[in-house]
C-alpha positions in Angstrom: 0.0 0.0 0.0 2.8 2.4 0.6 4.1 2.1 -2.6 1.1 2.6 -4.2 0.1 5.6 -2.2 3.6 7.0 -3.1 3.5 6.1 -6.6 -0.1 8.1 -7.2 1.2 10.7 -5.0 3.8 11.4 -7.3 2.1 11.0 -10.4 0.4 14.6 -9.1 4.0 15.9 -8.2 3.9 15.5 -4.2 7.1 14.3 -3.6 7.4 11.1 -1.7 10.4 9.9 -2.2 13.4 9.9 0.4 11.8 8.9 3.5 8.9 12.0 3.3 6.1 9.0 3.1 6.5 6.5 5.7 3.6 4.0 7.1 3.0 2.2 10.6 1.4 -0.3 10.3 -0.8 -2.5 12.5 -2.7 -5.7 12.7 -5.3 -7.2 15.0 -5.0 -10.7 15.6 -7.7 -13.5 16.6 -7.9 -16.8 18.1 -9.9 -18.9 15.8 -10.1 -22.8 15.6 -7.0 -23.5 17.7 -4.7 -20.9 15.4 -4.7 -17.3 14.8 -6.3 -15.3 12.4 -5.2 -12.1 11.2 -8.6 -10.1 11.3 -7.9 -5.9 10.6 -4.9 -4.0 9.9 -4.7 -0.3 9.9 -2.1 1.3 7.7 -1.3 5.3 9.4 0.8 7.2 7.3 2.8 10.4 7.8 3.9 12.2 4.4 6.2 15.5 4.9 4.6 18.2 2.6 3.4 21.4 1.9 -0.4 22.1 3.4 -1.3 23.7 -0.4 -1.4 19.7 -1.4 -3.9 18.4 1.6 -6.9 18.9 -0.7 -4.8 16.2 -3.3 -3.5 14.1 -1.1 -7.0 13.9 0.8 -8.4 13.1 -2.9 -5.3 10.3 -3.2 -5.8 8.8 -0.1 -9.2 8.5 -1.1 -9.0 6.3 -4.1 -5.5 4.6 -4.1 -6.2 1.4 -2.4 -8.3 0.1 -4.7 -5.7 0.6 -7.0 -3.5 -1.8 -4.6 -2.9 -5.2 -5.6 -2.0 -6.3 -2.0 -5.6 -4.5 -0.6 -7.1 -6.0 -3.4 -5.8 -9.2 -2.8 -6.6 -9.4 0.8 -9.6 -6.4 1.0 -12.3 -9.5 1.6 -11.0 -11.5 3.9 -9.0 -8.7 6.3 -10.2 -5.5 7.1 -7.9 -2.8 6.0 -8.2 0.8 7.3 -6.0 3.8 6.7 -5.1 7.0 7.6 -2.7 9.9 7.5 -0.8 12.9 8.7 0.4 15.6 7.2 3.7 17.1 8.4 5.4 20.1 7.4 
């Protein structure tokens, strides 16, 4: 998802590159028929840039995961959430 995010990020000239997007990532995790089952993850990113481009990344973050092969992938049987910040 990161790379993804970064990639259509870029493609509207917000630089991403050298460490300005980074993600933490984290997964719930349940017991289920004697083994564990990885149930929600929640992606929160931080991307150093300008405020002028919170109305494009809001539009990005929007739309890009379902551009995501991974989300895609995964989307029905985990519940994937994201979020981010915007650091100047």
């Amino acid at each position: 998802m990161l790379g993804t995010f970064g990639g259509a990020l870029e493609a509207r000239k917000i630089d991403a590159s050298d460490g300005r997007l980074t993600a933490h990532v984290r997964g719930e995790v349940e017991h289920e028929d004697g083994g564990l089952v990885i149930r929600r993850i929640h992606v929160d990113f931080t991307l150093r840039a300008s405020e002028v481009d919170r109305g494009t990344v809001d539009r990005v973050h929007g739309f890009f995961a379902q551009k995501c092969p991974v989300y895609r992938s995964v989307e029905k049987a985990i519940q994937i959430t994201s979020s981010y910040t915007l650091v100047p």
